[in-house]
DOPALUM-921843 format. One record per residue (C-alpha): x, y, z; residue number from 1; residue in three letters. Coordinates in nm, 3 decimals, padded with zeros to 5 digits, always signed. Example, Ala and Ser with C-alpha at 12.3 -4.5 7.8 and 13.67 -1.06 7.14 Angstrom:
<recs>
X/Y/Z/i/aa
+01.230/-00.450/+00.780/1/ALA
+01.367/-00.106/+00.714/2/SER
</recs>
This chain:
<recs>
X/Y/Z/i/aa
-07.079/+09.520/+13.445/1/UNK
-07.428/+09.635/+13.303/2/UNK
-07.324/+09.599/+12.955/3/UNK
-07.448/+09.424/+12.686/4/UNK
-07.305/+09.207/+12.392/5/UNK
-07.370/+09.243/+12.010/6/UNK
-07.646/+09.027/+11.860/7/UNK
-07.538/+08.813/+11.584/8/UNK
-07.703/+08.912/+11.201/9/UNK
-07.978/+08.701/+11.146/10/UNK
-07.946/+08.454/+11.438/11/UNK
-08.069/+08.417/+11.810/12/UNK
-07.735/+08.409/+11.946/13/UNK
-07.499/+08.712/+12.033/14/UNK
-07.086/+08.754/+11.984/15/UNK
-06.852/+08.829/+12.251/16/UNK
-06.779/+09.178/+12.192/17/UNK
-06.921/+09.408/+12.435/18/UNK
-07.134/+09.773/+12.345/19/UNK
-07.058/+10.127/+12.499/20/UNK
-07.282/+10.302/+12.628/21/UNK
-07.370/+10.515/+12.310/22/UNK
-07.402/+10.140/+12.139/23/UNK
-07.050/+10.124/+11.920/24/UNK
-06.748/+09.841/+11.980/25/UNK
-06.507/+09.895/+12.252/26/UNK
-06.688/+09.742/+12.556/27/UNK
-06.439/+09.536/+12.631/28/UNK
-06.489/+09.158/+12.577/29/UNK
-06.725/+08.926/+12.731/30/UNK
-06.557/+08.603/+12.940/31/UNK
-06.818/+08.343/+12.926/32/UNK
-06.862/+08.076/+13.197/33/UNK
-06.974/+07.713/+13.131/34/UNK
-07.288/+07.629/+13.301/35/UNK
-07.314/+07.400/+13.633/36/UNK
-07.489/+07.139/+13.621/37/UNK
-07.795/+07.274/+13.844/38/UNK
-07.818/+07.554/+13.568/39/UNK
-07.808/+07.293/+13.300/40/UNK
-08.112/+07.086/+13.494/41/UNK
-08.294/+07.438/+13.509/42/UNK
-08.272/+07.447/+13.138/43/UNK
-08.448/+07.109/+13.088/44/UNK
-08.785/+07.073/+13.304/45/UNK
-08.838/+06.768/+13.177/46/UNK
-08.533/+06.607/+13.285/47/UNK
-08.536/+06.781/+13.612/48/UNK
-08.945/+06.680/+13.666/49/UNK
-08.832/+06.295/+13.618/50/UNK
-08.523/+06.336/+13.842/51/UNK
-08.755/+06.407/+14.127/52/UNK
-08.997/+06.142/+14.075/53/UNK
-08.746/+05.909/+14.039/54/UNK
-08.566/+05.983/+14.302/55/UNK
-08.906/+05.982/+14.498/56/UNK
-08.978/+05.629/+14.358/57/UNK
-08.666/+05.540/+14.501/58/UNK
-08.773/+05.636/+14.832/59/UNK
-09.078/+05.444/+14.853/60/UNK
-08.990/+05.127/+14.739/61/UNK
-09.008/+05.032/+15.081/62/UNK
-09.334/+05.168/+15.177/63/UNK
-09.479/+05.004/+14.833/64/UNK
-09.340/+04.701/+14.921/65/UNK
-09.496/+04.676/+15.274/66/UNK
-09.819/+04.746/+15.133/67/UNK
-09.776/+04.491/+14.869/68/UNK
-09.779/+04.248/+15.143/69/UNK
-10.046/+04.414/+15.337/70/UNK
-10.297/+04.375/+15.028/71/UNK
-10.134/+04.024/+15.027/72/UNK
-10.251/+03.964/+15.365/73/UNK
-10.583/+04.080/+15.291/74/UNK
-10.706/+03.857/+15.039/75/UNK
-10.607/+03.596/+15.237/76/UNK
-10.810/+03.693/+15.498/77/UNK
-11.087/+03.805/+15.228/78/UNK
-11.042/+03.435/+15.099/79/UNK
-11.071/+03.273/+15.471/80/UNK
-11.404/+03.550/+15.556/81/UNK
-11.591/+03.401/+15.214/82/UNK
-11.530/+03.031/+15.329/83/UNK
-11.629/+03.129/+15.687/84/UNK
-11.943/+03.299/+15.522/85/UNK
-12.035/+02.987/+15.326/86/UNK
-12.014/+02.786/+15.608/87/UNK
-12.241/+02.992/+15.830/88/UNK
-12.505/+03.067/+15.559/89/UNK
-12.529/+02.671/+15.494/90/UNK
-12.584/+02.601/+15.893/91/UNK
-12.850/+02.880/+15.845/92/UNK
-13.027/+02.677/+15.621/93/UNK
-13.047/+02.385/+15.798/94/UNK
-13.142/+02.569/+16.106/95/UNK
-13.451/+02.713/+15.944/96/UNK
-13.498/+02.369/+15.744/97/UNK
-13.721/+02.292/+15.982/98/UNK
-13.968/+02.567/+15.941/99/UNK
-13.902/+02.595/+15.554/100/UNK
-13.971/+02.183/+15.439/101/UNK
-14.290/+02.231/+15.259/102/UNK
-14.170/+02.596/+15.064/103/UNK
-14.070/+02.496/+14.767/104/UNK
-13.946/+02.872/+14.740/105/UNK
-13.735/+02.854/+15.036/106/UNK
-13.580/+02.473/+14.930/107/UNK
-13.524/+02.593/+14.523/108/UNK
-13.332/+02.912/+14.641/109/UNK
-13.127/+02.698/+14.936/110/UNK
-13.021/+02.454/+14.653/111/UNK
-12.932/+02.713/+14.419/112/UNK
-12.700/+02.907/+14.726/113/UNK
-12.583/+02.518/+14.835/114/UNK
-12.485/+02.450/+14.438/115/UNK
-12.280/+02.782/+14.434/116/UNK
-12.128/+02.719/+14.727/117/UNK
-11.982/+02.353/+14.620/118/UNK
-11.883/+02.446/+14.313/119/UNK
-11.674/+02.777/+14.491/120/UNK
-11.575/+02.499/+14.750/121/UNK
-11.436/+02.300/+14.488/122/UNK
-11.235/+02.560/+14.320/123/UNK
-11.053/+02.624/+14.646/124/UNK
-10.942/+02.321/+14.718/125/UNK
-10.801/+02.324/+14.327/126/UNK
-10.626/+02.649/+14.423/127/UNK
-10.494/+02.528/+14.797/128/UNK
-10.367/+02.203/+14.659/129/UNK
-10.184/+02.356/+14.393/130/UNK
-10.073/+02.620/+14.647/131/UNK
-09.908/+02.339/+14.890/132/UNK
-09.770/+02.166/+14.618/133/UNK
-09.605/+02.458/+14.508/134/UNK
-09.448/+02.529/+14.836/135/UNK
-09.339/+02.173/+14.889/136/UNK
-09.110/+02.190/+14.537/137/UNK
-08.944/+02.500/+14.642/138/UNK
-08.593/+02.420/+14.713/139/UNK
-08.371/+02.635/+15.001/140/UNK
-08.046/+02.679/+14.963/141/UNK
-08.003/+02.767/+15.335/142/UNK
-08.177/+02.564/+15.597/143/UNK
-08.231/+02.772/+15.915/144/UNK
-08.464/+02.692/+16.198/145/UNK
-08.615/+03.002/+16.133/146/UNK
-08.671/+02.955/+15.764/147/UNK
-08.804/+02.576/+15.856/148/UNK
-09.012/+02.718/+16.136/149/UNK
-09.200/+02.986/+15.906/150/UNK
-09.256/+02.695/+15.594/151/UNK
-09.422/+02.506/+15.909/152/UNK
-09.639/+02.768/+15.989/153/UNK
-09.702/+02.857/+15.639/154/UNK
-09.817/+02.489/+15.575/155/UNK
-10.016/+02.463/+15.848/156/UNK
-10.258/+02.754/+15.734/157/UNK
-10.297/+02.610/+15.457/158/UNK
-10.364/+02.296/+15.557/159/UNK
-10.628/+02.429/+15.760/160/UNK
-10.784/+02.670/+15.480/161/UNK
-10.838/+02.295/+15.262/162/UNK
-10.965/+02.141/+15.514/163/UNK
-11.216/+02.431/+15.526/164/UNK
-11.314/+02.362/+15.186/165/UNK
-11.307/+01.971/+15.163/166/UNK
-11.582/+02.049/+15.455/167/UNK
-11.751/+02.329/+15.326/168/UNK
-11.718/+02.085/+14.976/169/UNK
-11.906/+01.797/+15.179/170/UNK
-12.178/+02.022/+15.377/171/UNK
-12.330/+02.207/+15.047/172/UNK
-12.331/+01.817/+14.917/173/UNK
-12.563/+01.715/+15.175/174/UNK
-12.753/+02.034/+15.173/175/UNK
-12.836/+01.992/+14.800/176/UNK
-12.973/+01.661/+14.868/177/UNK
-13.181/+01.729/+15.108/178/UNK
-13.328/+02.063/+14.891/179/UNK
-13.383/+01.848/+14.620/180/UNK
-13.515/+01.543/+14.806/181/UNK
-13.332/+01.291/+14.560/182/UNK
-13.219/+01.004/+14.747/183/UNK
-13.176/+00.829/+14.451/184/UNK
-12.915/+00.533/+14.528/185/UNK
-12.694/+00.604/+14.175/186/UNK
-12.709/+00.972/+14.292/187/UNK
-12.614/+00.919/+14.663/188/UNK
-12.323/+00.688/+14.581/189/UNK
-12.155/+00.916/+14.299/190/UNK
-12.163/+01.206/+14.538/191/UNK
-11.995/+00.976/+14.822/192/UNK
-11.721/+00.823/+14.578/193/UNK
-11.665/+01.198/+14.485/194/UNK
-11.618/+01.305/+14.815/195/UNK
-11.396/+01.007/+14.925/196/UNK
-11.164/+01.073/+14.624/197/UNK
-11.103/+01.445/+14.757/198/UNK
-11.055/+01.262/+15.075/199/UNK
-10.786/+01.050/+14.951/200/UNK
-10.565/+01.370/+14.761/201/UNK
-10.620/+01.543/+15.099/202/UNK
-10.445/+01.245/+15.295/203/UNK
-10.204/+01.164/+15.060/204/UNK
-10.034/+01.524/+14.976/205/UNK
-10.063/+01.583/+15.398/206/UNK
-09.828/+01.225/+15.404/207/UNK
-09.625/+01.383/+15.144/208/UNK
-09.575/+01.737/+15.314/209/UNK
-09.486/+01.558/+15.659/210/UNK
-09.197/+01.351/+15.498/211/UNK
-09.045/+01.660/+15.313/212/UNK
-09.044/+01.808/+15.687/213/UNK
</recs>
């Protein structure tokens, strides 16, 4: 009704007896109302402030989750675009071999490209093989032809991204030889034992993954 309650002595708080208008008791008596909760929330911005951005959270998860896989997705295909670029720079090289044979320039900075490229070649096929392997010890619970059907699929990639590698692995092999000119026999047959072992793994885990099918 306009009026206004007496402030307490010596505290910020007030006591429920109510003022006239020439400021002495007799106002009445003041009936106070607990707050709702939306008033309660307006007294706390920080609780209110987190309340939204949880609740916003909340409504993304899906959208984060999409574009979890999405970023997935690319660095798989960033993965398969480096191998792809490895193999076309090395069939570059041996293109323009033919022009290049007596720069030692040309021949020290294709050997140093080749060398990179092997030992990136190598790591891959490290990281794919563990990769499969992984995949093959998984264990499911439910055995749809739809579950089956995407493992297949899955496996098959792969496959194909090691084969990449065990050939990308062999090519920058042969392309350091020929930069360096060693045809040392010693050399020549450690690099072919090497490359026959990686051969073998490939083989053998392929065998393995086709009986777990």
């Amino acid at each position: 009704g306009g009026k206004t309650m007496f402030p307490k002595n010596g505290e910020n708080a007030f006591i429920g007896s109510l003022m006239n208008k020439d400021g002495s008791v007799g106002g009445g008596q003041a009936r106070i109302k607990p707050l709702s909760c939306n008033q309660m929330l307006t007294c706390d911005p920080t609780t209110l402030f987190m309340a939204a951005a949880l609740a916003n959270i909340d409504k993304k998860l899906d959208t984060i989750t999409q574009m979890q896989q999405k970023m997935m997705d690319f660095l798989e295909q960033k993965e398969k675009s480096v191998l792809k670029g490895n193999l076309n720079f090395l069939s570059d090289v041996f293109n323009n071999y033919k022009y290049n044979w007596n720069k030692d320039i040309y021949k020290q900075n294709s050997h140093k490209a080749a060398m990179e490229i092997r030992q990136d070649a190598e790591a891959k096929i490290v990281f794919y093989r563990e990769q499969i392997i992984a995949n093959i010890n998984k264990k499911f619970f439910i055995h749809s032809d739809q579950l089956v059907n995407q493992q297949i699929q899955v496996m098959q990639d792969k496959f194909k991204d090691y084969q990449l590698a065990l050939y990308l692995l062999a090519f920058s092999s042969f392309a350091e030889v020929i930069m360096l000119e060693n045809y040392n026999e010693e050399y020549l047959n450690g690099i072919s034992e090497k490359l026959e072992n990686y051969s073998l793994k490939y083989s053998e885990l392929y065998k393995q993954c086709c009986k777990e099918v």
